[in-house]
N, C-alpha and C positions, 0 to 999 in steps of 0.2 A: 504493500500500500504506500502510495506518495506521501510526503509530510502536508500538516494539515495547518491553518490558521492555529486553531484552538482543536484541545482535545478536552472531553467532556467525562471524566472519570466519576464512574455510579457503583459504588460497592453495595452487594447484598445478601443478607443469610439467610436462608429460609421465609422469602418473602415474594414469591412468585405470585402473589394474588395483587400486588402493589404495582413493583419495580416496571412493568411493560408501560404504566400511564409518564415513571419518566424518560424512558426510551424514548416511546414516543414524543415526549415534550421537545426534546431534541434533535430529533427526526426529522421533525416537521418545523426547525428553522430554515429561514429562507433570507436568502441573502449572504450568505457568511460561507468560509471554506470551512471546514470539519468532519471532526470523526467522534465518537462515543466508544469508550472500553468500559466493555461490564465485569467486574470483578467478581465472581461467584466464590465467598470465603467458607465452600465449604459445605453448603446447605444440602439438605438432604429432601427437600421437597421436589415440588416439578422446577425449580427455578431454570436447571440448562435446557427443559424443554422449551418452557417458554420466551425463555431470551433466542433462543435458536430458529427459533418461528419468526422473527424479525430478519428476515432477508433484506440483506441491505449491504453493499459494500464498502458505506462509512463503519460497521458495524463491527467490533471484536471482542469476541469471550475469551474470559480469560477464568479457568479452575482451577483453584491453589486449597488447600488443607485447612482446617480456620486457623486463622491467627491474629484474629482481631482485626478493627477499623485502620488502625493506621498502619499494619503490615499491609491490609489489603491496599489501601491507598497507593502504598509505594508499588505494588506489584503491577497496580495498575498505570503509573503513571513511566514505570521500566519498558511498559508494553506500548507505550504512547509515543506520535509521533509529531505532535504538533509543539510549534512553539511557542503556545501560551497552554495553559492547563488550569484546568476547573476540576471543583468537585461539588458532585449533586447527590444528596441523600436518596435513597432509594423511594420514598414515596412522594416528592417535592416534585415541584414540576418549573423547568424554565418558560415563563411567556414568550407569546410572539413577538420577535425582535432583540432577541436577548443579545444572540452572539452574534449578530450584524450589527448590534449597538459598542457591544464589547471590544469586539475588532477595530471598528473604528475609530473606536476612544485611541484605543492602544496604538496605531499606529499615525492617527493624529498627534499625541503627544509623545511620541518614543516613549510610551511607561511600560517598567517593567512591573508595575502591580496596576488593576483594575482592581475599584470596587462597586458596588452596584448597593440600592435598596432591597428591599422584598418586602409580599405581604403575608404576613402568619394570619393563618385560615384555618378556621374550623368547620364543622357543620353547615354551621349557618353563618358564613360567610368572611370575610376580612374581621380579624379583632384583633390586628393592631397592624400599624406601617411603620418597617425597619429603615433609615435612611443611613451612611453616612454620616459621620458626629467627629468631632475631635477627642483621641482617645487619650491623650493627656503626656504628661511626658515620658512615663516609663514605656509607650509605643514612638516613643522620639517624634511627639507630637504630630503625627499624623492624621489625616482626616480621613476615616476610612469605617468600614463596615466588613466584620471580619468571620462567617459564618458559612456552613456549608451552602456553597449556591450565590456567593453573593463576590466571592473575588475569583481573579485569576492570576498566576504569576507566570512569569516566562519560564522556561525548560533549564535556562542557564542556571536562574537564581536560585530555582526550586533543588538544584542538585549541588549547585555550591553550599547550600545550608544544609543538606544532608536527607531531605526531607519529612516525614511525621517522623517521631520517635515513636516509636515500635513497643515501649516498655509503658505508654500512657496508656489509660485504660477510659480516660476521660480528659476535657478540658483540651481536645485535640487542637483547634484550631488557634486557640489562647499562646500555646506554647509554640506553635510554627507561627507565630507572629511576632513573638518577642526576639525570635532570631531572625528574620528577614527585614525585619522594619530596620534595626540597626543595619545591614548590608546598606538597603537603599540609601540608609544619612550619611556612612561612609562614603560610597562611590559616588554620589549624588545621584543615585537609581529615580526617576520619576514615579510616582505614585497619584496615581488617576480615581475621582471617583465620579460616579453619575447618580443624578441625588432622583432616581427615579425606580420605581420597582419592576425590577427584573425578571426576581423568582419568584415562586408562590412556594412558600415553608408549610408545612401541613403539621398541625398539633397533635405530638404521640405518646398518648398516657404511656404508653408501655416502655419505649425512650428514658421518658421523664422518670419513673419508678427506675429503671436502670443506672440514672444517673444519678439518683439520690441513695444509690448502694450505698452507706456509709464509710466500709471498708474500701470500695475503689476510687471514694471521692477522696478518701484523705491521703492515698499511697499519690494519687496525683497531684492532688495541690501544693502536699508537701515536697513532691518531686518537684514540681514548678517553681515553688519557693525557693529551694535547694539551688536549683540549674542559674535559676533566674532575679535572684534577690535584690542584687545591686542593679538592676534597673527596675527593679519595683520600687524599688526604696525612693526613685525620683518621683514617684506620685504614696507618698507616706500614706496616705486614705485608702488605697487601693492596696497597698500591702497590707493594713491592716485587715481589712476586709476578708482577705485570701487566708491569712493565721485564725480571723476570726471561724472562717465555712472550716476551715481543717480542724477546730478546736471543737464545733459542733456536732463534726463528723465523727470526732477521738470520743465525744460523752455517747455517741451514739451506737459506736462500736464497744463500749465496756470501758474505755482508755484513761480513766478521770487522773489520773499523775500528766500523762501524753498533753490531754487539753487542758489543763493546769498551766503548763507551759506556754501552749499555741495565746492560750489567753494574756497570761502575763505579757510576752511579744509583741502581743495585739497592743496593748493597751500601753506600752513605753514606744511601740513605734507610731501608733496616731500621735495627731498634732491638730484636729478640733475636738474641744471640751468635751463633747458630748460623746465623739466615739471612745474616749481614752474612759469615760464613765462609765461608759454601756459597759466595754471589756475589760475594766476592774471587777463589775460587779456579775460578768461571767464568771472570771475568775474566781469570786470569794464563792461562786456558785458551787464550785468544782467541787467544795470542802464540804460537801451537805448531800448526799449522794440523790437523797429523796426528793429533795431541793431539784437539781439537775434533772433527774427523770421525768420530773413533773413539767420540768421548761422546756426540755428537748425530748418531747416524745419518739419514741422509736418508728411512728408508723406515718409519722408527718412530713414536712418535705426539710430536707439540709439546711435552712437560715437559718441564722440568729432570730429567738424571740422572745419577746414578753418583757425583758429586762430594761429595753430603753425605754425613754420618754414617747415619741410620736405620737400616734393619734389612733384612735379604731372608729373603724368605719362596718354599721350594722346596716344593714339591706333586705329590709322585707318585701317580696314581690314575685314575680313568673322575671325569668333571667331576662336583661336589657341591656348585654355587653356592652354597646358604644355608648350610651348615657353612664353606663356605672362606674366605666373604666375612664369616662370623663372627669367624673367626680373624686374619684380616686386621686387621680393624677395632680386636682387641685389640693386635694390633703396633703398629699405628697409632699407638694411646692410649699405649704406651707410649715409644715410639721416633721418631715423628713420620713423615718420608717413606720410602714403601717401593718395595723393589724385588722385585716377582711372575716368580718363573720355575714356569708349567706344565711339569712333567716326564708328556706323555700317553703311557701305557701304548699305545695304539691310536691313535697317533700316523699322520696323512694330512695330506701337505703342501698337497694339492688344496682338504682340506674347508673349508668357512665354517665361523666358527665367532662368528656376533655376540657372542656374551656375552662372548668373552675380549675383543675389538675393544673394547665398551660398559666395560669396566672402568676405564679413564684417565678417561672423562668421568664416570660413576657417584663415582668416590672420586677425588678431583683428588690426592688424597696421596700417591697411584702414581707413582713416579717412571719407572719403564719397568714395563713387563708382557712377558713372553716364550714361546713356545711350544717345548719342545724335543722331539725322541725320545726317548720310554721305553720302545719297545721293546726287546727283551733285545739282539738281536742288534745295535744302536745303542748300547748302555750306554758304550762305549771310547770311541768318537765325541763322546755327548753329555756324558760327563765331561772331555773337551779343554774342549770349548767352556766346558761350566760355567766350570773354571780360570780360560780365558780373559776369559772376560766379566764374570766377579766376584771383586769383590775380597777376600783374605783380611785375617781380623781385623775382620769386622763382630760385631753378634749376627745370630743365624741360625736361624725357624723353619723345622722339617722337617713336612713333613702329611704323614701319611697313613706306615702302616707298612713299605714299602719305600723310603723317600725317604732315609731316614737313608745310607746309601752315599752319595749326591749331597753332600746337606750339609757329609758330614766333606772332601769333596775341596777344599771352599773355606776352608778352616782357617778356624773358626769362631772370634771375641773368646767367645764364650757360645751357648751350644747349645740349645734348645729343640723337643721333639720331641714334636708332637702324634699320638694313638695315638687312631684312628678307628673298627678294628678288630684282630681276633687275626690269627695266621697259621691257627690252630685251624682257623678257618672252611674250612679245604678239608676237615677230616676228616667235616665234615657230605654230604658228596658223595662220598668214597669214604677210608675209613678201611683202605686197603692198606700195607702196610709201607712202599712207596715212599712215598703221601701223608704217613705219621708221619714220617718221613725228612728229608722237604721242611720241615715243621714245625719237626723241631728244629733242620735248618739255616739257618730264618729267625731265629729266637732265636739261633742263634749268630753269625749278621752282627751281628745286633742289638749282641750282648756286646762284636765286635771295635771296637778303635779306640779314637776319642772317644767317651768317658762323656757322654750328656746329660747337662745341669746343671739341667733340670725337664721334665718328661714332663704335657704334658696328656691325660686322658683322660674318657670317658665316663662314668662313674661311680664310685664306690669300690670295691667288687668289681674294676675291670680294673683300678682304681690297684694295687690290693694284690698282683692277678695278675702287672701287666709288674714292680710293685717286687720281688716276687720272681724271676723269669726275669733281671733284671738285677743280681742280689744286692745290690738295698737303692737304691732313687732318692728325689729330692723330685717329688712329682705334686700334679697341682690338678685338680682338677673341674672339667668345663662340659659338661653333658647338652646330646644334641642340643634347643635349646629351642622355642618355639613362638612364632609373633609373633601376640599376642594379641590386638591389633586388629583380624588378619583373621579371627578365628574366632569373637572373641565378638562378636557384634552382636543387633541385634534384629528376631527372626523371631514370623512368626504362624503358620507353616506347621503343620500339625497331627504330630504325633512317632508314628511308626507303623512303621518300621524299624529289626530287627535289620539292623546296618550291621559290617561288615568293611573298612578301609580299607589296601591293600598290594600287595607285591608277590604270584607265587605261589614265591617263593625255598625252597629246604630252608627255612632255620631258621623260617619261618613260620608252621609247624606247623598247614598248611593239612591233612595227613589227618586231624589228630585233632580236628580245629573241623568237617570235612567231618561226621566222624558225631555230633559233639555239635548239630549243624542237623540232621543226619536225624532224633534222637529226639526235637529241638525239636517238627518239623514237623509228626510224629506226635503227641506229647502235645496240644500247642495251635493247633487248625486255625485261630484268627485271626492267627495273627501273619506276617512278614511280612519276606524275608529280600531283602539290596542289598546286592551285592559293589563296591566303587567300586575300580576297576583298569584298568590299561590291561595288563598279563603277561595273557596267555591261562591263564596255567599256576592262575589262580587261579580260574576256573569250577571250575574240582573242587569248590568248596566247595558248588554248587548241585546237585551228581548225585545229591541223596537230597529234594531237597525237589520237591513237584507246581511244576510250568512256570507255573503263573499263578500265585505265591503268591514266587516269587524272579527277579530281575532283574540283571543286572552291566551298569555306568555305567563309561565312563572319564572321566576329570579331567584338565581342561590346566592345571595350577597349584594356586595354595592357595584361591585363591577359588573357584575350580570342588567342590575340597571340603567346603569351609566351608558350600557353597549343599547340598548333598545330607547333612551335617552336622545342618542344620536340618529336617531330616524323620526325623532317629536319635534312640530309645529307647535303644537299648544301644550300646556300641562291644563290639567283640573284638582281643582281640589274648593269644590264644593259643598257650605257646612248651612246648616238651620241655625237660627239665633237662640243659641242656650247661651246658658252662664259656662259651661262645659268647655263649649268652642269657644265661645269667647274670650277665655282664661288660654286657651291654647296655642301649642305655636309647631306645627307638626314639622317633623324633619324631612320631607318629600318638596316642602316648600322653596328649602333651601338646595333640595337637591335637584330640582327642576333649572332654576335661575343657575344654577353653577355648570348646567348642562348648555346652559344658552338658548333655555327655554320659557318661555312668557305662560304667564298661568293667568287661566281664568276662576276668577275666588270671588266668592259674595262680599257683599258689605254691612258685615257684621257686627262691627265696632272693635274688633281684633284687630292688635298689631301688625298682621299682615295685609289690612284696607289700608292703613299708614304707608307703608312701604312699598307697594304698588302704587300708589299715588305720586310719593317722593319721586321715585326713579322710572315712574313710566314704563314697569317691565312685564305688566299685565293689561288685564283689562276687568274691571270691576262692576261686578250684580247687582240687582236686587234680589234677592231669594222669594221675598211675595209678589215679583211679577211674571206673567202665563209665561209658560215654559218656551213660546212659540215668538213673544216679544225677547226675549232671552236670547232664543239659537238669531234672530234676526241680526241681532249686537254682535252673535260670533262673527257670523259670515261676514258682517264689513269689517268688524276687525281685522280677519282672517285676508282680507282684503290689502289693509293698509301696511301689516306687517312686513306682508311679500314682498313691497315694495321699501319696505325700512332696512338697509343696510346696516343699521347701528344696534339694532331691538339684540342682536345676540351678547354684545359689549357690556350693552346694557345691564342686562341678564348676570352678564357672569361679576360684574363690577361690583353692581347689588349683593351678590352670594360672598363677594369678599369681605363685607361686612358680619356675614354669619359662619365664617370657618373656624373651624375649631381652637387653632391659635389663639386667635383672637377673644374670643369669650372665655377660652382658660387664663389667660394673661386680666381678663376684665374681673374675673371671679376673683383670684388670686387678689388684685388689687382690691375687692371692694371686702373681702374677709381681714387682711391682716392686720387691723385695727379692733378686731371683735374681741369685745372687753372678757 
């Protein structure tokens, strides 16, 4: 075989039900010279069948004995003929455009390292985007992203360094960084990154449990330590860090003399306050065996926890990754290390649940993550526990509007209660005197007790709503926001779709957009209707228009949107006048505008009539006039746009005021004062 741009090394053991989706991910680049070595360490499944069923003569298997990830690596990269080299986890997948993006970074700037972004994905979709950061000085300040699937180095450097060390058992990519980075600041090697996502990393409980071995975490860190000290030591935080994970891993393997030590280390080699405190008071842990057990449970994930100061953040609700992980992020920013307890309403001891697992390695700032019952009949149960396992006199975020009970049982230093939704919301499903009932008795928990000391919520409208229900609070704003990277991008797709993106829930106000598309579909026989949903409950919107002229798409994630985003004329998102929606500020809103798409939305007295107004990037209702004067207003609209060169600009200019950045930097600013 000829030598290749880049070669694309995918190690894997017994994982033949996986490995073919990343084959293929690199298959099917276009544009780029290459080749793919699949390293089989071993596996005893169908894995060389199935790799061998891929006829392709970029394509070569490679069978070797097992010997681990980073024997396999090198084995793989001995059989490689390209002179750049990557490596892709077995169940990861690289996007379209990866290594045509990658190639030409690198030989745009003679670099001998590329890095790239990625998105970690789960189930249900993006939960979180890896960029490119500055890794401080013990990586000889470089600005890079250092994970499988996200760099590449050349052939030359990768063998001048020697390659993986063969005797890691973890921490692989950590330690061939610390030796390569230094090459490049000696020889003045370039180092290239692209602050865009590349790969798509896949959440794998079973990984994750693998590397929180205790025993193979701490033979590696400490080996890393070892090899590599004296340039840890130029970022003193991050050495600590590294003695602190091996010292948690020594109590966790039986070692209490072993992390006695790692602690001590920790805590004369930090240099801010709080962490030299934190790992003192590991340390005096060490001497109390029952003590230690208790902190560093054997069945939980390898961080430090419970011993610093930071913050715990309580969560009662059905899972809402990007809002939760929003608000995390702000505790974070203000507090530094957290401790996450899920309180699940639908709470099953049985289920998987990767995302919650993915969260310690996703934000390493987590000091524990916890699952408890929230069901009703568990509340006595799960409030012991609560008591027990946290401690009072922290600060303490409450999510989500029945969490507040939880919170106040762990006597909070300061109280913050993020409000997600109303109680209101059941009167949209049945407004009986019971349901009004249940209402006022949720406002009235709300009232007993401890007094929040700041109330974040969705909008100003709910601010003003919960500040009154709790006679008079301090509240901040953070609308659910949009992450604008993945929405705005650039498409050639031709814009031909009225688009509806949602659920089919009451407040959606799915009957009355049902017949505002029947009299569409009537007036204007070109146009052209796409429900994007995975609720059944939201085909209603299609019962008035002809079968070849509307279609319903489901979406696994933001990107599955964002891609049928790019073929929308109009967005919808049409609501009735409750107190509900008008408290509300739905996140499709902003994800429509960041698409370079004008929404049609009533005029409700919501935030969002404001904001179309401002920027001109809709077109605004009445919800009580005939559905027939309504599609009238579309069609000239539909009219004027076509002709508006600017309406996309507009659009997305709008959404830059609702990216995620931004309202976490707003939130941030408007808590740090909270008495």
């Amino acid at each position: 075989m000829r030598a290749a741009d880049i070669s694309v090394v995918i190690c894997t053991y017994n994982r033949a039900d996986v490995v073919t989706r990343a084959i293929r991910s690199v298959l099917d680049q276009q544009g780029a010279d290459f080749e793919v070595v699949v390293v089989d360490d071993g596996s005893t499944d169908e894995t060389r069948a199935v790799v061998q069923a891929e006829r392709d003569e970029r394509l070569t298997y490679v069978h070797r004995a097992n010997g681990g990830l980073s024997a396999a690596r090198n084995s793989g990269v001995a059989a490689s003929r390209g002179r750049l080299v990557t490596f892709l986890d077995d169940d990861d997948e690289l996007l379209p455009g990866c290594l045509s993006r990658v190639a030409a970074t690198a030989k745009e700037s003679d670099a001998s390292v590329v890095t790239w972004g990625a998105d970690v994905v789960d189930e249900g979709g993006v939960v979180e985007r890896l960029r490119p950061h500055e890794l401080g000085p013990a990586f000889d300040g470089y600005r890079a992203l250092v994970r499988a699937g996200t760099f590449a180095l050349t052939r030359d450097l990768y063998d001048e360094i020697g390659g993986f060390d063969e005797g890691l058992r973890a921490n692989h990519q950590t330690e061939l960084a610390l030796r390569f980075f230094p090459v490049c600041r000696a020889r003045r090697l370039t180092v290239a990154s692209i602050d865009v996502p590349l790969t798509r990393i896949r959440c794998r409980a079973a990984e994750r449990r693998e590397r929180n071995d205790p025993e193979r975490l701490l033979v590696a860190t400490e080996r890393i330590i070892g090899r590599h000290r004296s340039a840890l030591a130029r970022s003193p935080g991050l050495l600590a860090d590294y003695l602190a994970i091996a010292g948690v891993a020594a109590v966790r393997s039986g070692r209490l003399p072993e992390a006695r030590h790692l602690f001590g280390d920790a805590a004369r080699t930090a240099t801010a306050p709080r962490q030299v405190l934190t790992n003192r008071a590991r340390w005096a842990a060490t001497y109390a065996p029952l003590v230690a057990r208790r902190v560093w449970r054997r069945g939980g994930p390898v961080m430090a926890r419970g011993l610093n100061d930071g913050a715990l953040v309580i969560y009662r609700g059905p899972w809402q990754g990007r809002r939760v992980r929003f608000l995390i992020d702000a505790a974070h920013a203000l507090h530094g290390s957290i401790d996450f307890v899920w309180v699940n309403p639908t709470h099953d001891a049985a289920a998987e649940r990767p995302w919650l697992r993915a969260l310690p390695e996703e934000r390493p700032y987590l000091s524990s993550v916890r699952e408890l019952d929230g069901r009703v009949a568990a509340a006595w149960h799960t409030g012991r526990t609560l008591v027990s396992v946290c401690r009072s006199g922290r600060v303490v975020y409450a999510i989500g509007f029945t969490s507040l009970p939880y919170a106040r049982l762990v006597r909070p230093r300061r109280l913050v209660w993020a409000v997600n939704g109303i109680p209101e919301e059941r009167l949209l499903h049945n407004r009986s005197v019971r349901s009004r009932a249940a209402v006022a008795l949720a406002w009235a928990v709300a009232r007993i007790g401890r007094r929040p000391d700041a109330v974040i919520v969705v909008s100003d409208p709910m601010g003003r709503h919960v500040s009154g229900k709790l006679g008079g609070v301090r509240w901040a704003k953070a609308p659910t926001s949009v992450d604008t990277d993945v929405f705005t991008r650039p498409s050639s797709a031709p814009r031909r779709y009225l688009t509806y993106v949602g659920s089919g829930a009451p407040w959606q106000g799915i009957p009355l957009l049902a017949a505002i598309w029947r009299e569409l579909a009537a007036l204007d026989p070109g146009v052209r209707f796409r429900v994007v949903s995975r609720d059944e409950r939201a085909a209603a919107l299609l019962g008035g228009v002809p079968e070849d002229r509307g279609e319903m798409v489901p979406a696994n994630g933001a990107h599955e949107v964002a891609a049928h985003l790019d073929e929308a004329i109009l967005g919808f998102l049409v609501r009735e006048p409750d107190i509900v929606n008008e408290t509300s500020f739905p996140t499709k809103f902003g994800e429509y505008l960041a698409a370079g798409v004008p929404v049609v939305t009533t005029d409700i007295g919501w935030e969002i009539s404001d904001l179309v107004r401002a920027s001109d990037c809709g077109l605004l209702v009445d919800p009580s006039d005939p559905p027939r004067l309504v599609a009238r207003e579309i069609v000239d609209y539909l009219a004027r746009i076509r002709e508006d060169e600017c309406v996309a600009e507009r659009c997305r200019a709008t959404a830059r005021g609702l990216s995620r950045a931004f309202w976490l930097d707003s939130l941030v600013a408007d808590l740090v004062d909270v008495p």
